[in-house]
N, C-alpha and C positions, 0 to 999 in steps of 0.2 A: 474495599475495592483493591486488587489486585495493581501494583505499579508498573508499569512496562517500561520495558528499558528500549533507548530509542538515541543508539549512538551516532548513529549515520545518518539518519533519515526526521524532518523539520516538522515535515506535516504529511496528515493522509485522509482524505476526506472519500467516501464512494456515494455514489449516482447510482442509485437502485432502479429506478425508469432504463437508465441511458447501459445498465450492466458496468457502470466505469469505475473506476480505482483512480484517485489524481495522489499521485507522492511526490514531495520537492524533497530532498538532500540538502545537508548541510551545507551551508558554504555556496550553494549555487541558486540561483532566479528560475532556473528552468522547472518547470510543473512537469511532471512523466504524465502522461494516461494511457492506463490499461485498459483494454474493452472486452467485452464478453468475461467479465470477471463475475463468479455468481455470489453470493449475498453470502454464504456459509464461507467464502473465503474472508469477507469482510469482518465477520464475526468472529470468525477464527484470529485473525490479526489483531482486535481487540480482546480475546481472552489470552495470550501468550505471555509468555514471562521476557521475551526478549523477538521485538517485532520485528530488529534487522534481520535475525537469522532465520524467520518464517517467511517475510520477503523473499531473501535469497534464496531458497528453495522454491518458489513457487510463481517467482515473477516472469519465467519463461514461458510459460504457459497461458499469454496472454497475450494480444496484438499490442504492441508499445507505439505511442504518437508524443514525442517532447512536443511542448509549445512554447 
């Protein structure tokens, strides 16, 4: 198994029903969610070699709700 590197970012869980992407950052309580995120982005994030820098490219492209 492939290691991912994961400097900025604590956790990342997606909601395949709801299309959602939930990411919390280091350091911070707050949960992001992305919606209308589709399932190949999900999977793409888990095969990378370095998950902050596939984030930052592609997290604008999603409706953003902090909770």
């Amino acid at each position: 198994m492939q290691r991912i590197s994961m400097q900025n970012i604590k956790s990342v869980n997606y909601y395949p029903v709801r299309m959602m992407l939930e990411v919390q950052f280091m350091g911070e309580s707050t949960v992001y969610q992305y919606y209308d995120v589709p399932e190949e982005v999900w999977y793409a994030m888990r095969n990378v070699s370095n998950i902050d820098i596939y984030f930052n490219e592609v997290k604008r492209e999603y409706i953003l709700h902090p909770q």
